[in-house]
C-alpha positions as CSV (number, residue, x, y, z in Angstrom):
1,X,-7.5,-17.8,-24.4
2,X,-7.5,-14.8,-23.1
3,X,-7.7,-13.3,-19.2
4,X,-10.9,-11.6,-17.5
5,X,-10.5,-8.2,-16.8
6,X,-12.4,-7.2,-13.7
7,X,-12.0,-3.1,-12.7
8,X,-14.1,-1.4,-10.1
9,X,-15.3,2.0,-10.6
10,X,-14.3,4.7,-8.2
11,X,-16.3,5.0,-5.3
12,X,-16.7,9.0,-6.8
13,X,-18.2,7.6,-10.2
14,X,-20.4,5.3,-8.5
15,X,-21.8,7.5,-6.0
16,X,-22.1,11.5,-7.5
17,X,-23.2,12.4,-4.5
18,X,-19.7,12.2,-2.6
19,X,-18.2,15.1,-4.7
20,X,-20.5,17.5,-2.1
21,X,-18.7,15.6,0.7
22,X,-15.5,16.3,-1.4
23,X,-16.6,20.0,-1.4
24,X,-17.4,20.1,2.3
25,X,-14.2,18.7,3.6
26,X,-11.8,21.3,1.5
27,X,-14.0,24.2,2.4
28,X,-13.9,22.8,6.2
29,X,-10.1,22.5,5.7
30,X,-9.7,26.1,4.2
31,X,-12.2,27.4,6.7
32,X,-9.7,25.8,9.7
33,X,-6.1,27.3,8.0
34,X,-8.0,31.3,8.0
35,X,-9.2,30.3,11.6
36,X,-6.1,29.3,12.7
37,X,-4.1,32.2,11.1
38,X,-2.3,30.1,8.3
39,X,-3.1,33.1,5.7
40,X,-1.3,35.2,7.5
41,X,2.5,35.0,6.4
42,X,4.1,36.7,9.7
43,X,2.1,34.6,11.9
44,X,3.4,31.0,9.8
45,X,7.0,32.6,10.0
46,X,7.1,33.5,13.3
47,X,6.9,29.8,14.4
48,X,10.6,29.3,13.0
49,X,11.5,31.8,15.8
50,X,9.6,30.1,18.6
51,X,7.4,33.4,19.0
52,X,4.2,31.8,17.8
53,X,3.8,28.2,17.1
54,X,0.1,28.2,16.8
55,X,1.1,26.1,13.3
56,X,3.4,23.8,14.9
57,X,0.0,23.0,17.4
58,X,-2.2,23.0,14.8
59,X,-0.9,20.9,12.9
60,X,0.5,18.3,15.5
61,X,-3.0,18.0,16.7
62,X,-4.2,17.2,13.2
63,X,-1.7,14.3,13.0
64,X,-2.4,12.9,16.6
65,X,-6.8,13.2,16.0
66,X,-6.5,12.1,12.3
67,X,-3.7,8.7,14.0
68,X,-5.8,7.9,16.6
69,X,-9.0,7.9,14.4
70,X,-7.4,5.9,12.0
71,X,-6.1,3.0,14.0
72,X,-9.2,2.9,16.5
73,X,-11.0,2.0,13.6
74,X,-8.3,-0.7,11.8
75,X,-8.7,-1.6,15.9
76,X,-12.6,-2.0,15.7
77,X,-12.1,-3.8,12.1
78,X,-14.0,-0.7,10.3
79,X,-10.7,0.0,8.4
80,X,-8.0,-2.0,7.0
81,X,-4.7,0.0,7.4
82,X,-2.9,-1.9,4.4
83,X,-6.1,-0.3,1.9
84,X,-5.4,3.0,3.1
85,X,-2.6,4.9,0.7
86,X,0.3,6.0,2.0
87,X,2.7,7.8,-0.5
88,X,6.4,5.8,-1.2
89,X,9.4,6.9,0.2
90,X,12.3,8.5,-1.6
91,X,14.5,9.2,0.9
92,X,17.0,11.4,-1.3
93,X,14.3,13.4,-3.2
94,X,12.6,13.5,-0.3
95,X,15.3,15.0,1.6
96,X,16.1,17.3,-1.3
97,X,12.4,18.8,-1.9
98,X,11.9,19.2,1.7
99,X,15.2,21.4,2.3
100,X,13.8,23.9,-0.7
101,X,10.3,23.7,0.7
102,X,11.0,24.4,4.4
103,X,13.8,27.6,3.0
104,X,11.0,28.4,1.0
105,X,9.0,28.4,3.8
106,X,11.1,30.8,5.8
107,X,11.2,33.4,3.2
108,X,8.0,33.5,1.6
109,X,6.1,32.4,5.0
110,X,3.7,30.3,2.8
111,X,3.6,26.7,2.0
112,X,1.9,25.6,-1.1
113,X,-1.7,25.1,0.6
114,X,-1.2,28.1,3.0
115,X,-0.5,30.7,0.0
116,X,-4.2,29.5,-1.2
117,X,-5.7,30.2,1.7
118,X,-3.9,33.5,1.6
119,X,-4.6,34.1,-1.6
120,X,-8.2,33.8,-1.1
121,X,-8.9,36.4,1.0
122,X,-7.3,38.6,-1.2
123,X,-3.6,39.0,0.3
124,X,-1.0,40.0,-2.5
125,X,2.0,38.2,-1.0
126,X,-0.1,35.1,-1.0
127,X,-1.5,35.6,-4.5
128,X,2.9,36.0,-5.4
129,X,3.6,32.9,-3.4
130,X,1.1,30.9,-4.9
131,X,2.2,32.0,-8.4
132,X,5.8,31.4,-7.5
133,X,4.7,28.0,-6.9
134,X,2.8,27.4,-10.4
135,X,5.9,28.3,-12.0
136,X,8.1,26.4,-10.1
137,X,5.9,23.5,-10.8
138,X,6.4,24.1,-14.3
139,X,9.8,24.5,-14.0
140,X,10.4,21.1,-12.1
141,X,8.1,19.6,-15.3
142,X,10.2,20.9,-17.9
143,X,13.7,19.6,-16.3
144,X,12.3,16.2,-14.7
145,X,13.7,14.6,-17.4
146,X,17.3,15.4,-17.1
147,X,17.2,13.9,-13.1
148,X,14.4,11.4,-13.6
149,X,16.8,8.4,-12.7
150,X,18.1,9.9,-8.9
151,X,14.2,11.4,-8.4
152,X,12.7,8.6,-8.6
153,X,15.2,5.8,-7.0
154,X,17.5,7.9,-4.7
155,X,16.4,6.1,-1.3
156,X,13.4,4.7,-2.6
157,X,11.7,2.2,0.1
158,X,8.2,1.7,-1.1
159,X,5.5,2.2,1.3
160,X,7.5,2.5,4.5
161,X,5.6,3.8,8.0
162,X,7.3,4.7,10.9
163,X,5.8,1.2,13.2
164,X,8.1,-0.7,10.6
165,X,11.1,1.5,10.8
166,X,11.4,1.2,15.1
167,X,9.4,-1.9,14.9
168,X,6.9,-1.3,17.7
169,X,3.5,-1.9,16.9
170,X,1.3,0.5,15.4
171,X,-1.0,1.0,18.9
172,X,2.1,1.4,20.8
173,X,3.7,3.9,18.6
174,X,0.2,6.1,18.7
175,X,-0.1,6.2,22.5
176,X,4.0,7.4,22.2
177,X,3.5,10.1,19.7
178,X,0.2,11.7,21.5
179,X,2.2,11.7,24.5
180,X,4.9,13.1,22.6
181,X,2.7,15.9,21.0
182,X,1.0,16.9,24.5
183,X,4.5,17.4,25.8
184,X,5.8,19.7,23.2
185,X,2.5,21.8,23.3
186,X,3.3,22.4,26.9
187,X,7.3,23.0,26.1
188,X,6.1,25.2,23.2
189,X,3.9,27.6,25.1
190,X,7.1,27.6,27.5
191,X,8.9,29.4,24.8
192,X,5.9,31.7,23.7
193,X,5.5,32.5,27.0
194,X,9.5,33.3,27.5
195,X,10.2,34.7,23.7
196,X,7.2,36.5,22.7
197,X,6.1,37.2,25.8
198,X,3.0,36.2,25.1
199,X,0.2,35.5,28.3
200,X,-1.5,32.4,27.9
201,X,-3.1,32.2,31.4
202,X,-6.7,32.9,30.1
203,X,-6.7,30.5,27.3
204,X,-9.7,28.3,27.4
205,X,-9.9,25.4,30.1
206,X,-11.2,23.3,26.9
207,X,-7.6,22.5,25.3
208,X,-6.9,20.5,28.8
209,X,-10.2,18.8,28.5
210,X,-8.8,17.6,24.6
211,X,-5.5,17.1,25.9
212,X,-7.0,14.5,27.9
213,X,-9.6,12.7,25.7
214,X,-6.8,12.8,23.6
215,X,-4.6,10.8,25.5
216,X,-7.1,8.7,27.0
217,X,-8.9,7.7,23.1
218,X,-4.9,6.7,22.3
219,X,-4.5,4.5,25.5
220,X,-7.8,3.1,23.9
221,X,-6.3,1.8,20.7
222,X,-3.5,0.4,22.7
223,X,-5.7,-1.5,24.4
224,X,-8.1,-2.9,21.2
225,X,-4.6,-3.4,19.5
226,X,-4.6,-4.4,16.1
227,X,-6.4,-7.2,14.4
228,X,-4.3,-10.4,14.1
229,X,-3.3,-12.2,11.1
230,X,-6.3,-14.4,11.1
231,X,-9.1,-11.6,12.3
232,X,-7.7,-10.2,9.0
233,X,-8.3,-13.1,6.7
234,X,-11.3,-14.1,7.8
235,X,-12.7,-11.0,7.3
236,X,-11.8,-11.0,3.8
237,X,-13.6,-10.6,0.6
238,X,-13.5,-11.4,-3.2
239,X,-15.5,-9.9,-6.0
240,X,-15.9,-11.9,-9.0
241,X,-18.5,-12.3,-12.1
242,X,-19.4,-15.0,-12.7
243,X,-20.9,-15.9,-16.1
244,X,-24.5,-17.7,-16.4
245,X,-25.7,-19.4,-19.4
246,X,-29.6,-18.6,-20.2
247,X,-31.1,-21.3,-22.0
248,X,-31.8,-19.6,-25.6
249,X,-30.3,-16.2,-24.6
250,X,-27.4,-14.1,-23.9
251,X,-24.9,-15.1,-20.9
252,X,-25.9,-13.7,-17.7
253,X,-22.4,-11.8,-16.0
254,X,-23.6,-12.1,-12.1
255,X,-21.2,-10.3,-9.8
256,X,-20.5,-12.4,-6.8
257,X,-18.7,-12.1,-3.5
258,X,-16.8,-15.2,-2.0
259,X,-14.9,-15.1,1.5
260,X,-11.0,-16.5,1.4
261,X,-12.1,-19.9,2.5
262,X,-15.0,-20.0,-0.6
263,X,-12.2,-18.9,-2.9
264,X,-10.2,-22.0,-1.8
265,X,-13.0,-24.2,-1.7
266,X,-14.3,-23.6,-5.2
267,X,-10.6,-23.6,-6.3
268,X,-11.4,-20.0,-7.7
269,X,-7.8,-18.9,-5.9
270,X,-6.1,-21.6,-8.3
271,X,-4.2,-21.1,-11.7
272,X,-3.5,-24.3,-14.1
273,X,0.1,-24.6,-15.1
274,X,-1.1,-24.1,-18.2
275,X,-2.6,-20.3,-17.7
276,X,0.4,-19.1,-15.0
277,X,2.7,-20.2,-18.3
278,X,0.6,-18.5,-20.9
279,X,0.6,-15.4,-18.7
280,X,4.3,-14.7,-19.1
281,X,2.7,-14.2,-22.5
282,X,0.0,-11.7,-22.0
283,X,0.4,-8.2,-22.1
284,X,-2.6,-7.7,-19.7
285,X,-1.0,-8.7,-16.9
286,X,2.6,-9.1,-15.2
287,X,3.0,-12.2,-13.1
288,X,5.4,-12.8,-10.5
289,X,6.1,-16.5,-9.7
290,X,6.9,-16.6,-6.0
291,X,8.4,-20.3,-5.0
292,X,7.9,-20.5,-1.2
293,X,9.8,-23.7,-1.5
294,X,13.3,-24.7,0.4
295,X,16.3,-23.4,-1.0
296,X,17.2,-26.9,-1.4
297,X,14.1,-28.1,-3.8
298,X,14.7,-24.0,-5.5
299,X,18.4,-25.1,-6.3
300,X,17.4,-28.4,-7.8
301,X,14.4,-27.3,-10.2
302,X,12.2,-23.7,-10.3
303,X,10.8,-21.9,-13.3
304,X,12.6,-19.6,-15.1
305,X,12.5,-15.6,-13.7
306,X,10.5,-17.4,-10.4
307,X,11.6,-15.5,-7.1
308,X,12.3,-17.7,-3.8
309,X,11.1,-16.6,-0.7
310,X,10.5,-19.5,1.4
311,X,7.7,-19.6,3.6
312,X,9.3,-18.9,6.9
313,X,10.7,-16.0,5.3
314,X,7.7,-14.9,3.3
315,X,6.1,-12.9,6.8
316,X,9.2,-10.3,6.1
317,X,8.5,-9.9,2.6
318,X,5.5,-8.5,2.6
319,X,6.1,-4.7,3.0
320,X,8.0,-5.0,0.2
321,X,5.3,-6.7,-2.0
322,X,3.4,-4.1,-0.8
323,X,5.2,-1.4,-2.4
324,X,2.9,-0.5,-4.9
325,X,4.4,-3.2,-7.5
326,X,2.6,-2.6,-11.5
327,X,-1.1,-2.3,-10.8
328,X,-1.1,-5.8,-13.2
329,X,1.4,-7.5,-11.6
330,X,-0.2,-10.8,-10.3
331,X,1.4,-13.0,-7.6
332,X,1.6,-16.7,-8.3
333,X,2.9,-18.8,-5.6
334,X,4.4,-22.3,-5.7
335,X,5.0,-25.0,-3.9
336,X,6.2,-28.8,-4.7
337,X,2.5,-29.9,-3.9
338,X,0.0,-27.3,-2.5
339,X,0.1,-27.2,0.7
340,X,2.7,-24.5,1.4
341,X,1.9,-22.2,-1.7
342,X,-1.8,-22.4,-0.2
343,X,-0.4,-21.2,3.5
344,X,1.3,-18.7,1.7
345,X,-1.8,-17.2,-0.5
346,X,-3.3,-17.2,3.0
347,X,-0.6,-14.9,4.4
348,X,-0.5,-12.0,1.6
349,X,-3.9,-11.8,1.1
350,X,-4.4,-11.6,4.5
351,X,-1.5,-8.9,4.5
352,X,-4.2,-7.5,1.5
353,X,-1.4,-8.4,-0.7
354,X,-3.5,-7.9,-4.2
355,X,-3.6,-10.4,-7.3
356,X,-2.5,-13.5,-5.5
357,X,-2.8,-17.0,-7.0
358,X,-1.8,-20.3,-6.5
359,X,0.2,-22.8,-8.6
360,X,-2.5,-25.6,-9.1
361,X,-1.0,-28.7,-8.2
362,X,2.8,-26.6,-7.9
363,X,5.9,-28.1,-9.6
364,X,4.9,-31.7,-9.0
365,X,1.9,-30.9,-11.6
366,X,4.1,-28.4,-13.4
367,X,6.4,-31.2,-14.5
368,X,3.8,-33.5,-15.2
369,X,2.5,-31.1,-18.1
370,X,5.9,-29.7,-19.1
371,X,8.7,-31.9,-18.2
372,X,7.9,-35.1,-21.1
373,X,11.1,-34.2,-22.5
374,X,13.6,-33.8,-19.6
375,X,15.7,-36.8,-19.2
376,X,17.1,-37.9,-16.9
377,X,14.8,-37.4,-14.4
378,X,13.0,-40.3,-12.5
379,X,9.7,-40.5,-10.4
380,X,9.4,-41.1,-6.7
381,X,6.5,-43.7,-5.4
382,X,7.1,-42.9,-1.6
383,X,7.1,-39.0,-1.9
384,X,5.7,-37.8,1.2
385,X,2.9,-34.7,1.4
386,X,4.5,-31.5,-0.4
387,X,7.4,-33.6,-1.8
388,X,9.1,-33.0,-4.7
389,X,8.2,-36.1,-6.6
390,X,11.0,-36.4,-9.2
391,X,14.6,-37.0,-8.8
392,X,17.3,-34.7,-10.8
393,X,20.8,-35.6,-11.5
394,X,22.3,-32.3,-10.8
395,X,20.5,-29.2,-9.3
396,X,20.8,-27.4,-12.0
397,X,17.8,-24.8,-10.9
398,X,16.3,-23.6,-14.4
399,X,18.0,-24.8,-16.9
400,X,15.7,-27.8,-17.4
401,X,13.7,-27.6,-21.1
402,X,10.5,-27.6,-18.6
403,X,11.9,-24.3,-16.6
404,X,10.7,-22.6,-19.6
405,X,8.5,-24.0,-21.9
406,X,8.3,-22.8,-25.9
407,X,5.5,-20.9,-26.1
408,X,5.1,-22.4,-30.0
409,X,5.1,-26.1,-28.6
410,X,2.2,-25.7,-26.4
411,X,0.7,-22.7,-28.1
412,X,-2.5,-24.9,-28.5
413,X,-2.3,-25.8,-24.5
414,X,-6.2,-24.8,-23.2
415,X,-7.4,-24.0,-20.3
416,X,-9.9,-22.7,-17.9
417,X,-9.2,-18.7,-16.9
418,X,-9.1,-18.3,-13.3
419,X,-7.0,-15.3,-13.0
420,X,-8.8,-11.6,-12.0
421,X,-6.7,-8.5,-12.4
422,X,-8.2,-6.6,-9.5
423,X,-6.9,-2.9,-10.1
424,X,-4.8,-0.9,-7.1
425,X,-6.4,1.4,-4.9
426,X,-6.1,4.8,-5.8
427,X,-3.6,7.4,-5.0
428,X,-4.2,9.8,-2.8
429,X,-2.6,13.1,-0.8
430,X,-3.1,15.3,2.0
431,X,-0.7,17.2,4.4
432,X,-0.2,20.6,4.3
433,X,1.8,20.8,1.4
């Protein structure tokens, strides 16, 4: 038996027509760094001597507008924040890369997007910088290799954003930083204004009018907030294709679309013992079997290689689910019935938590296809709802035959595939650099 492979074609592919929107946003972009004076190295330098920080402003504002945007719309439910890609953190490379980029900065007076910029109107120290750059890259290519292990786990913490780390909620953290941003404008032109020199009392009444919608659009999104936990799952969505027999023809594949509670209903979120145990099999996928049960019932019988999280712990797990496991990993969770395996499938999907399934009839079933041969173990009549059914001897966790069945024994076991690999959301970058 094998598993149904269901991948969704870039929104790019499927619609030619967004490469001109592509087009129009990097020539708006390029257009805004020559406006601004970003191909002009002296002006980019002289910000690190507080003479000019017309890139400092510019590109503050772009951070505040493009935050406040953003979570208005995760506000209005237009946008789920969880969808939107936000690049891992490796705190030590990260550290590392931006110490040689921000020297490099100083000296050259470029960053890597600035020097095209500058390069395209012809400058020659842009046109060096921007080689510099290509070599460098080549450089760092060649010699990966010999520093791959620190570069790529040397503070690694997954996708990390700065409402986890202080733990204030996302609305609240937007109104703070564009109140934040306004301030340092003002103390900025305090220093051009003191440094340079520089007269600022005929600049345009406009930036105060900004300032203000600014500030007022963020006390906005404090005030819509951010969807709860349930706005979030009931506004959820499933594709699937579904396969219709024609009478004296080919089968029909029909895509379909079911909402969370659909998928529960038509027990499409649901995996048979049988298929979450042939999956550890199949090199399509990569399951992870999350057991949301006590650490009591964990202790006395799991499956082998399952992870315990149990489900009042499960809420501060997420992130790190989140952090861009294998694009075919597949989340399986388990409970002793199904009742807490189906509260937690609730909770990461409704996290957007991708490739989540549930343990069809959890350990309770499990044992009742796998466990034949484990003695002694003895069935319990008054087991109450979510109960683990079966009494052990000795918690002896999973080291029970059934833990882990032999894959020759039940190589014949059948059963009906209910398991989707929905592929990750694409990468993505942006920032100056």
């Amino acid at each position: 038996m094998t598993f149904p492979l269901e991948a969704f074609t870039t929104v790019s592919a499927a619609n030619p027509w967004t490469y001109a929107v592509f087009g129009g946003v990097g020539f708006a972009f390029g257009y805004t760094l020559e406006m601004a004076g970003f191909g002009d190295s002296r002006k980019l330098a002289a910000q690190f001597y507080f003479k000019d920080l017309t890139v400092f402003k510019v590109m503050f504002t772009a951070i505040a507008v493009a935050m406040t945007l953003l979570f208005g719309a995760v506000g209005l439910g237009l946008i789920d924040f969880s969808q939107v890609w936000v690049n891992p953190t490796y705190l030590g490379s990260g550290l590392v890369g931006g110490l040689i980029m921000g020297v490099g900065f100083i000296v050259g007076g470029f960053c890597p997007t600035t020097s095209l910029a500058s390069a395209s109107t012809g400058r020659i120290d842009g046109m060096l910088f921007m080689l510099g750059g290509f070599v460098g890259a080549f450089l760092f290519g060649e010699t990966e290799r010999y520093f791959d292990h620190w570069y790529n786990n040397a503070g690694y913490y997954g996708r990390l954003t700065l409402d986890q780390v202080l733990d204030i909620p996302a609305p609240a953290l937007v109104l703070i930083i564009v109140l934040v941003a306004l301030f340092l404008f003002w103390g900025g032109e305090q220093l051009e204004r003191a440094l340079a020199r520089k007269d600022l009392s005929r600049e345009p009444r406009l930036r105060r009018v900004g300032a203000m919608a600014l500030a007022a659009a963020a006390l906005g999104v404090l005030v819509l907030g951010s969807p709860s936990m349930d706005d979030r799952y009931h506004r959820l969505s499933f594709k699937r294709t579904e396969v219709i027999e024609q009478p004296g023809g080919k089968p029909l594949s029909v895509p379909r679309v079911y909402s969370a509670d659909e998928m529960l209903g038509k027990r499409l979120a649901f995996t048979s013992p049988a298929e979450a145990f042939k999956a550890r099999f199949q090199q399509a996928i990569n399951p992870v079997y999350l057991d949301v049960r006590s650490e009591a019932d964990y202790n006395l019988y799991h499956l082998v290689d399952s992870v315990n999280v149990p489900l009042d712990r499960l809420a501060g797990a997420v992130p790190s689910l989140l952090s861009e496991p294998p694009a075919n990993t597949v989340f399986i969770t388990i409970g002793n019935d199904e009742d807490a395996a189906v509260r937690a499938w609730k909770l990461l999907v409704a996290s957007r938590v991708q490739n989540v399934y549930i343990l069809e009839g959890g350990i309770n079933r499990w044992i009742e296809v796998f466990g034949a041969d484990d003695a002694p173990r003895q069935a319990l009549a008054n087991a109450g709802p979510d109960q683990l059914r079966y009494t052990f001897p000795a918690a002896l966790g999973s080291r029970y035959k059934s833990c882990s069945p032999s894959p020759i024994e039940y190589e014949k076991l059948d059963f009906q595939a209910r398991i989707v690999l929905q592929l990750k959301r694409d990468k993505s970058g942006g920032g100056c650099g």
